[in-house]
Biopython code that builds the backbone (N, CA, C, O; Angstrom):
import numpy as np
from Bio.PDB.StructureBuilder import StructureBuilder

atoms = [
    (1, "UNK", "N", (0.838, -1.174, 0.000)),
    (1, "UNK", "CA", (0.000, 0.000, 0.000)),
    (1, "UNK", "C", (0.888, 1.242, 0.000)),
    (1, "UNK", "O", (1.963, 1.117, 0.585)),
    (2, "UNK", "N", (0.602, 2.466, -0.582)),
    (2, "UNK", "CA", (1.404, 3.466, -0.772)),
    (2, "UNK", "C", (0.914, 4.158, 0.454)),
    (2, "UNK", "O", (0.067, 3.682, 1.210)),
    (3, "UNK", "N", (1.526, 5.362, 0.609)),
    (3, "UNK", "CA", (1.880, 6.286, 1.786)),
    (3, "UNK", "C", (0.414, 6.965, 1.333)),
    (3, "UNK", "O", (-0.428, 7.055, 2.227)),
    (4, "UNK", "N", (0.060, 7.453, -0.020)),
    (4, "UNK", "CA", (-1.083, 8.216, 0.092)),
    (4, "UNK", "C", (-2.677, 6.952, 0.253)),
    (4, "UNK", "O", (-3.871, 7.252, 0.281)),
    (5, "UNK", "N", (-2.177, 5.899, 0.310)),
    (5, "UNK", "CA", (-3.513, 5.021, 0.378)),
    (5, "UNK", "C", (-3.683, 4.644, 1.545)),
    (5, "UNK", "O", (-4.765, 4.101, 1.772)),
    (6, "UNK", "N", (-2.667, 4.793, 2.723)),
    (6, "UNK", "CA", (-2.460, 4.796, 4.077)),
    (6, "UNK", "C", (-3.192, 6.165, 4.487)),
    (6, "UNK", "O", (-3.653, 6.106, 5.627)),
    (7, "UNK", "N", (-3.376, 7.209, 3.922)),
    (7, "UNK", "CA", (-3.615, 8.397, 4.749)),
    (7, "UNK", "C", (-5.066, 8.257, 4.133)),
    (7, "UNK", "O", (-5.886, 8.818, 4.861)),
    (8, "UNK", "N", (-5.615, 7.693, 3.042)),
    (8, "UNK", "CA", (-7.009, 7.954, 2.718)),
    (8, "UNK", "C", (-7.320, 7.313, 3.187)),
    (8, "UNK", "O", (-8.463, 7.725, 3.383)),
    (9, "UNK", "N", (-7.221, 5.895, 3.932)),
    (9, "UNK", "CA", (-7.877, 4.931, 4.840)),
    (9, "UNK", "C", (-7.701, 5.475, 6.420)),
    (9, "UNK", "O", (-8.693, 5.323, 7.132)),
    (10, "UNK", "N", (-6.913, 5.888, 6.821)),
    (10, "UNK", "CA", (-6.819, 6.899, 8.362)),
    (10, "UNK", "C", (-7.778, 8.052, 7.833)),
    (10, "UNK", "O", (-8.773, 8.097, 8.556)),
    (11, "UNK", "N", (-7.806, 8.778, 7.057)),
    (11, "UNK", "CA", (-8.836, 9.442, 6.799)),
    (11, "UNK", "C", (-10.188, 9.058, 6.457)),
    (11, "UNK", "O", (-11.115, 9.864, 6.538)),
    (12, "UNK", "N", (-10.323, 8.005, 6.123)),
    (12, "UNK", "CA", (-11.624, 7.730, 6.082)),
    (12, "UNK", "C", (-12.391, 6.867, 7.232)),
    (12, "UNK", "O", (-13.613, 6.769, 7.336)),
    (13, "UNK", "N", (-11.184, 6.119, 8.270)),
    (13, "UNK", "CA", (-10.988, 5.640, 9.677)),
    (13, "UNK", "C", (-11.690, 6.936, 10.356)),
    (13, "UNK", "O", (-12.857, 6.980, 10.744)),
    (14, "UNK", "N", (-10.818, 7.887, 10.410)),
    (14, "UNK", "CA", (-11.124, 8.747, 11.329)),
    (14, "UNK", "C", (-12.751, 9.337, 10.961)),
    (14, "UNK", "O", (-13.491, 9.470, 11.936)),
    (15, "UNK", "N", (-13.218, 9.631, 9.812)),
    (15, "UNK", "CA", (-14.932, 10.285, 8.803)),
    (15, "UNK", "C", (-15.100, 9.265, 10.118)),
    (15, "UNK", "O", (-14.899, 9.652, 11.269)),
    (16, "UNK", "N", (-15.456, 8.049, 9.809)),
    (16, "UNK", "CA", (-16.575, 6.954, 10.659)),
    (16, "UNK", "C", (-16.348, 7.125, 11.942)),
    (16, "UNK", "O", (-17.331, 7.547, 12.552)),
    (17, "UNK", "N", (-15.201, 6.909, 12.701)),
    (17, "UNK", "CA", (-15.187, 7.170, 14.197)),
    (17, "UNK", "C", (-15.967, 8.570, 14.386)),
    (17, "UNK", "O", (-16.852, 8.429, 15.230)),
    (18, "UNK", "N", (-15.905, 10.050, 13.791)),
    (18, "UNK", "CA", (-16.386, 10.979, 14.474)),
    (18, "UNK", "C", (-18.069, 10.820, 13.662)),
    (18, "UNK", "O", (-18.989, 11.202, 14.385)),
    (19, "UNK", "N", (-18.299, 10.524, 12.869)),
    (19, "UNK", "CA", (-19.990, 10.255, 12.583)),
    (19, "UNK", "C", (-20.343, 9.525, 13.767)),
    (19, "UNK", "O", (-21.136, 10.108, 14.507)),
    (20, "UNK", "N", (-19.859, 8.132, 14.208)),
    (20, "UNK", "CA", (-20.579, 7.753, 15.096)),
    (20, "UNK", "C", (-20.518, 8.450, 16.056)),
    (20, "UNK", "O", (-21.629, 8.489, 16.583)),
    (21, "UNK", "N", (-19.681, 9.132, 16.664)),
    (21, "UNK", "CA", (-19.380, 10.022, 17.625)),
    (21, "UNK", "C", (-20.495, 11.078, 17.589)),
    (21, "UNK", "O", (-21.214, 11.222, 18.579)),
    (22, "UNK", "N", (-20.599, 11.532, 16.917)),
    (22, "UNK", "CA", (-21.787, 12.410, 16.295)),
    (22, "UNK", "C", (-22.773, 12.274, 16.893)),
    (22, "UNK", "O", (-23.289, 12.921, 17.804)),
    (23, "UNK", "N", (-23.102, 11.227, 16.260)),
    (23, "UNK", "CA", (-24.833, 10.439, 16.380)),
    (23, "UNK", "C", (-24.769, 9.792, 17.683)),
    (23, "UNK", "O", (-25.764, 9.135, 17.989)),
    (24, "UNK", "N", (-23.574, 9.853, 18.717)),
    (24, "UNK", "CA", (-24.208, 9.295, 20.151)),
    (24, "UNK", "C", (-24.333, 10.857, 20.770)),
    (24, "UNK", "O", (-25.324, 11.151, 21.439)),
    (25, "UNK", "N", (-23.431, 11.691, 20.549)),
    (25, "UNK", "CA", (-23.720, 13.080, 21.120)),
    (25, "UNK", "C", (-25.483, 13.392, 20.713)),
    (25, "UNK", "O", (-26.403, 13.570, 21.511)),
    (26, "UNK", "N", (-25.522, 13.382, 19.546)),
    (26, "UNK", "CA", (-26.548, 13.617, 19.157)),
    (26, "UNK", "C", (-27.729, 13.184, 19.835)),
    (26, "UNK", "O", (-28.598, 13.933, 20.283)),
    (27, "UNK", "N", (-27.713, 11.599, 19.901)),
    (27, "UNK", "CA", (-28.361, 10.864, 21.128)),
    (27, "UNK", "C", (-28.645, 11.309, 22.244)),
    (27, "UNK", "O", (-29.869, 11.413, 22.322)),
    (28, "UNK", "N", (-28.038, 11.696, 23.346)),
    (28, "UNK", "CA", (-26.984, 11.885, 24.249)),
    (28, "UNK", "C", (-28.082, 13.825, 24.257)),
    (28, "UNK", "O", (-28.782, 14.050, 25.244)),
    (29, "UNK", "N", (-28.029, 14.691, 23.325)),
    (29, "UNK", "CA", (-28.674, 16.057, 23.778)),
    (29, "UNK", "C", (-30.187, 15.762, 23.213)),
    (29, "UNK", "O", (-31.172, 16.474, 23.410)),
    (30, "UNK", "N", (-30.143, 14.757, 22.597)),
    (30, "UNK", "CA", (-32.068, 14.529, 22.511)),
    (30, "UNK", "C", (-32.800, 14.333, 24.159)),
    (30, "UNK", "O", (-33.600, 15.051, 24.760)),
    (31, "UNK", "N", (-32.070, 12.926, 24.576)),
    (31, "UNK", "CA", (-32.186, 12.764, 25.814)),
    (31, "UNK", "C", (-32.057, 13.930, 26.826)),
    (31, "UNK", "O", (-33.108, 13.963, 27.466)),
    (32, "UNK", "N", (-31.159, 14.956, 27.260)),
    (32, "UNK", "CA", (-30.691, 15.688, 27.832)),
    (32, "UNK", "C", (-31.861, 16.543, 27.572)),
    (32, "UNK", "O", (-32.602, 16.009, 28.397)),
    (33, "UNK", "N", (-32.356, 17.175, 27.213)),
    (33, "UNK", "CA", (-33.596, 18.012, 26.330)),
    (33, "UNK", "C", (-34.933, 17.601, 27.034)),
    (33, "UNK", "O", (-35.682, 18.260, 27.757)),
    (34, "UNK", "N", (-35.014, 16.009, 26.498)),
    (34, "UNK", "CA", (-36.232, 15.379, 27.277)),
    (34, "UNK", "C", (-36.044, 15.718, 28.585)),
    (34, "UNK", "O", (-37.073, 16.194, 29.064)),
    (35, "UNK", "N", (-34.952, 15.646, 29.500)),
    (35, "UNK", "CA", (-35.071, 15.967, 30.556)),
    (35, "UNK", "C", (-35.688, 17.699, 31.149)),
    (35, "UNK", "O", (-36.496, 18.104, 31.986)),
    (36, "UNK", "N", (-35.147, 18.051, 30.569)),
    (36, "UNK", "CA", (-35.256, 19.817, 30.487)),
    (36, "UNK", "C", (-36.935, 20.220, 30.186)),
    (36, "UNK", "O", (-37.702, 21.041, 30.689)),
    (37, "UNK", "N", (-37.054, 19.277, 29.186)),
    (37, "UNK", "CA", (-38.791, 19.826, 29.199)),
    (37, "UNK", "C", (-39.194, 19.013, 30.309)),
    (37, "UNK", "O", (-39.435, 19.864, 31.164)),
    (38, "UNK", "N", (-39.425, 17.849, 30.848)),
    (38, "UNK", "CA", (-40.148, 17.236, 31.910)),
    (38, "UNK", "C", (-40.254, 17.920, 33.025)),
    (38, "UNK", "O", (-41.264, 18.122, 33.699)),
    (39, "UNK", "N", (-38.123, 18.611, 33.363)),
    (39, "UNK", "CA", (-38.479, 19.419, 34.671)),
    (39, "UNK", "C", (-39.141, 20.653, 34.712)),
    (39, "UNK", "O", (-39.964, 21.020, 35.550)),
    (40, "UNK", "N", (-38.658, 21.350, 33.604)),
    (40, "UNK", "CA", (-39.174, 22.575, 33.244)),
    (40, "UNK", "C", (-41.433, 22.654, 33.500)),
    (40, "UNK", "O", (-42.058, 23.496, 34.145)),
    (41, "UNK", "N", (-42.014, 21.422, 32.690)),
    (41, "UNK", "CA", (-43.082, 21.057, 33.663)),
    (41, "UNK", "C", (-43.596, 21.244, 34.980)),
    (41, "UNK", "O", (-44.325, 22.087, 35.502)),
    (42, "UNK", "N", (-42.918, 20.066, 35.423)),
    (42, "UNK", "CA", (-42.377, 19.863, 36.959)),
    (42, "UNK", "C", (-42.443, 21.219, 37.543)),
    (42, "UNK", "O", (-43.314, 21.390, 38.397)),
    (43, "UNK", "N", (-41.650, 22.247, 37.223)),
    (43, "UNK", "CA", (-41.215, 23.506, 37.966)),
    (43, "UNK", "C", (-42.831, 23.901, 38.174)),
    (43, "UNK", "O", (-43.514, 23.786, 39.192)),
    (44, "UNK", "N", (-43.178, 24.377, 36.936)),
    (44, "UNK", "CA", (-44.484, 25.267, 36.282)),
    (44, "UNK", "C", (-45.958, 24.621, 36.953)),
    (44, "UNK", "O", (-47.010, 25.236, 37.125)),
    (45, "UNK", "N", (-45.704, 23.384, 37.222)),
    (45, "UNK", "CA", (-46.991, 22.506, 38.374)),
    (45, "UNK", "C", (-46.488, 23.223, 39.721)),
    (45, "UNK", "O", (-47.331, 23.947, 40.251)),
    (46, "UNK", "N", (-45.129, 23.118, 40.406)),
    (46, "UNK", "CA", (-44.932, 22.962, 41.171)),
    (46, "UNK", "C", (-45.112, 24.814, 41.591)),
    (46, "UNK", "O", (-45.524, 25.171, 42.694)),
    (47, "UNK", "N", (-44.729, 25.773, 40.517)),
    (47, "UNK", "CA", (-45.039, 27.291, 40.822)),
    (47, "UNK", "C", (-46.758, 27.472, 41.067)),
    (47, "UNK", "O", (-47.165, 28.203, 41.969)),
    (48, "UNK", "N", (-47.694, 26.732, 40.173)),
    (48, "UNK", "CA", (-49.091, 26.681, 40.471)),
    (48, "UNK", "C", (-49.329, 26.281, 41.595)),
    (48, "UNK", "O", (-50.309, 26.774, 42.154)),
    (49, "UNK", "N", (-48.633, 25.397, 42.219)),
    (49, "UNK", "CA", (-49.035, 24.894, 44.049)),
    (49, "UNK", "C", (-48.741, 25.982, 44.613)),
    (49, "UNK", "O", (-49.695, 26.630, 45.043)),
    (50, "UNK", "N", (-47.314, 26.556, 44.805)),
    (50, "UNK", "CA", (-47.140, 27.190, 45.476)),
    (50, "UNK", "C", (-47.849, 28.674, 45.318)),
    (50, "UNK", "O", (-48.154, 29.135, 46.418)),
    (51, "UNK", "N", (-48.053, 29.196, 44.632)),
    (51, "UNK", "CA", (-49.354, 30.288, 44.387)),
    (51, "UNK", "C", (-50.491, 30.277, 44.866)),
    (51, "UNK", "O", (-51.066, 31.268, 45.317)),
    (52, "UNK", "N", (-51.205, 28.448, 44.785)),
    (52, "UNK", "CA", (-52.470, 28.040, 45.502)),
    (52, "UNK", "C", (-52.273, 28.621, 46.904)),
    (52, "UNK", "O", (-52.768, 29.648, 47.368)),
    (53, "UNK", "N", (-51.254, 27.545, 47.606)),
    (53, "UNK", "CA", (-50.971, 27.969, 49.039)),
    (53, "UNK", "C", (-50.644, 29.144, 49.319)),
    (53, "UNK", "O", (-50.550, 29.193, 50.545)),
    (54, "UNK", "N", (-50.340, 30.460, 48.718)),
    (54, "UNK", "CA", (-49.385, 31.505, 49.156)),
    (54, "UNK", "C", (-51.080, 32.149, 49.222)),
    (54, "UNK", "O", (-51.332, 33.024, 50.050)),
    (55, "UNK", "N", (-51.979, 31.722, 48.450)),
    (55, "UNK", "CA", (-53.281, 32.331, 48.301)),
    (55, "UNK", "C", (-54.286, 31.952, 49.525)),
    (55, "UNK", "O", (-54.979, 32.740, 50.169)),
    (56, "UNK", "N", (-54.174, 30.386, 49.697)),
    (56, "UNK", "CA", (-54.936, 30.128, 51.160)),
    (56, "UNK", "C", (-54.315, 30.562, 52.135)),
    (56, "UNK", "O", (-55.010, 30.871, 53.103)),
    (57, "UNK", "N", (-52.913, 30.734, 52.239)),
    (57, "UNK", "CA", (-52.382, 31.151, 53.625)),
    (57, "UNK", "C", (-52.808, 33.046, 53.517)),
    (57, "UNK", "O", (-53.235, 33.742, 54.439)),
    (58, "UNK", "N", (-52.608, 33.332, 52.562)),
    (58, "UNK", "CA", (-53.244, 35.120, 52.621)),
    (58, "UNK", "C", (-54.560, 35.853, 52.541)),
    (58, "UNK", "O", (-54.866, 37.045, 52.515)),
    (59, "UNK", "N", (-55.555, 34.163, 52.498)),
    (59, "UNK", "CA", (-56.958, 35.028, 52.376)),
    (59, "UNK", "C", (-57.514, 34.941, 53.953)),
    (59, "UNK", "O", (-57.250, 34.390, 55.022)),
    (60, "UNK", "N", (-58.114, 35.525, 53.575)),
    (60, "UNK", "CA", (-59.447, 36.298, 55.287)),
    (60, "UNK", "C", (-60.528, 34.695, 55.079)),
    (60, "UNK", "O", (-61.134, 34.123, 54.173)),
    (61, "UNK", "N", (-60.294, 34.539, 56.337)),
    (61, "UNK", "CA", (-61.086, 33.335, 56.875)),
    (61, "UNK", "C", (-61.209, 32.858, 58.099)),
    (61, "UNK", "O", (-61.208, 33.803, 58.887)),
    (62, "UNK", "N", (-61.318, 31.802, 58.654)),
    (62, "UNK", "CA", (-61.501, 31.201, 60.339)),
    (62, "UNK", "C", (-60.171, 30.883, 60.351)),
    (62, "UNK", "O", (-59.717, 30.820, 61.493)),
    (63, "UNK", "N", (-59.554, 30.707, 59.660)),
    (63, "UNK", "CA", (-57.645, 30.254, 59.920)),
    (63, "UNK", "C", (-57.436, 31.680, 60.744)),
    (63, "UNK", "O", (-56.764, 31.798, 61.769)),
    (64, "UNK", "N", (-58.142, 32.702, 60.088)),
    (64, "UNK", "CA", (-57.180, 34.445, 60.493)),
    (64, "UNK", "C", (-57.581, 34.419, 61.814)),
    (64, "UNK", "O", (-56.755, 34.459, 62.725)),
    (65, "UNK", "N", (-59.192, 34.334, 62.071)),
    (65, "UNK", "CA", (-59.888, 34.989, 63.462)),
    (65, "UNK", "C", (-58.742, 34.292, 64.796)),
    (65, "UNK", "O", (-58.010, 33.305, 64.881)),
    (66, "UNK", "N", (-59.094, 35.394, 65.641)),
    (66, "UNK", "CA", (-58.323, 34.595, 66.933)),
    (66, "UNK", "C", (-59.107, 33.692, 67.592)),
    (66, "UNK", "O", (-60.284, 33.760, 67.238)),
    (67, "UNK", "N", (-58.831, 32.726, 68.573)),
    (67, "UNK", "CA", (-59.400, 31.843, 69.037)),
    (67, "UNK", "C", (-60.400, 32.484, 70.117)),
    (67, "UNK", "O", (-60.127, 33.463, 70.811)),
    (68, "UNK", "N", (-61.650, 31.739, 70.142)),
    (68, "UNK", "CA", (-62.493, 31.946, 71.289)),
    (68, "UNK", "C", (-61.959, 32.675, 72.498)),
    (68, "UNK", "O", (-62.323, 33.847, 72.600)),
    (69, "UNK", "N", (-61.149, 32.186, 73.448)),
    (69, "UNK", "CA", (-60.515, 32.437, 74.528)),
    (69, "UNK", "C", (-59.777, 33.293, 74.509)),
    (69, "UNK", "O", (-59.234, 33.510, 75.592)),
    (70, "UNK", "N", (-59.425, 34.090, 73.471)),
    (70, "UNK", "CA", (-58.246, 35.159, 73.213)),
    (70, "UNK", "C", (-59.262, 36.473, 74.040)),
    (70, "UNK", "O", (-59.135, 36.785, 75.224)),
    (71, "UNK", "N", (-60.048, 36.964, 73.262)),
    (71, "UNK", "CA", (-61.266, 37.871, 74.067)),
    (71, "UNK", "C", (-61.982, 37.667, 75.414)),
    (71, "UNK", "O", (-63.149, 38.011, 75.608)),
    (72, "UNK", "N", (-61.368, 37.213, 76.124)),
    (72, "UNK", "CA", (-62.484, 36.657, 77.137)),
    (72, "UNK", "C", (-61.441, 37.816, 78.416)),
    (72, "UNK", "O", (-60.287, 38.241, 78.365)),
    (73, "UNK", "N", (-62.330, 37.942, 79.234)),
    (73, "UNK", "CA", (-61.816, 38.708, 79.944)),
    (73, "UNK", "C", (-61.859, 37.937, 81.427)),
    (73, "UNK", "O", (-62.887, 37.420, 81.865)),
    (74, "UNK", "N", (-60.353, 37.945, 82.253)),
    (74, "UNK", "CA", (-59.967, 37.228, 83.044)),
    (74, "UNK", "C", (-60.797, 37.947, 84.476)),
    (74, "UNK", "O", (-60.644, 37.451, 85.592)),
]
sb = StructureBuilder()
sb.init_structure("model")
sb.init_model(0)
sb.init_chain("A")
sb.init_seg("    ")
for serial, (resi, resn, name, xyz) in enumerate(atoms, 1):
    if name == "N":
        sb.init_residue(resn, " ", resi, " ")
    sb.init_atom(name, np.array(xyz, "f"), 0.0, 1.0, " ", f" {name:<3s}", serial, name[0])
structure = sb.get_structure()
């Protein structure tokens, strides 16, 4: 084999190693992504709870009034 048929086969060695390389990265930020939208979800449920509660703990109700016995005179 000549010196230039040695470098087109390392060169064409090396094309296939980084394609596959490629296509697992590639793999690899599909997955990574899926994650990102699920939590990103996750967050946006979890900001709606906490709004619910920030809303029952701040509205006027029998939670606010003081207890019976607070008014009573000793």
């Amino acid at each position: 084999m000549s010196m230039v048929d040695l470098r087109l086969v390392k060169l064409e060695e090396n094309g296939f190693f980084q394609e596959k390389r490629l296509e697992e990265m590639n793999q690899a930020l599909l997955s990574q992504q899926a994650q990102i939208d699920k939590l990103a979800k996750q967050l946006e449920e979890l900001r709606k709870q906490l709004a619910g509660l920030r809303d029952e703990l701040t509205s006027e109700g029998p939670a606010n009034d003081p207890p019976p016995h607070y008014n009573q005179a000793k």
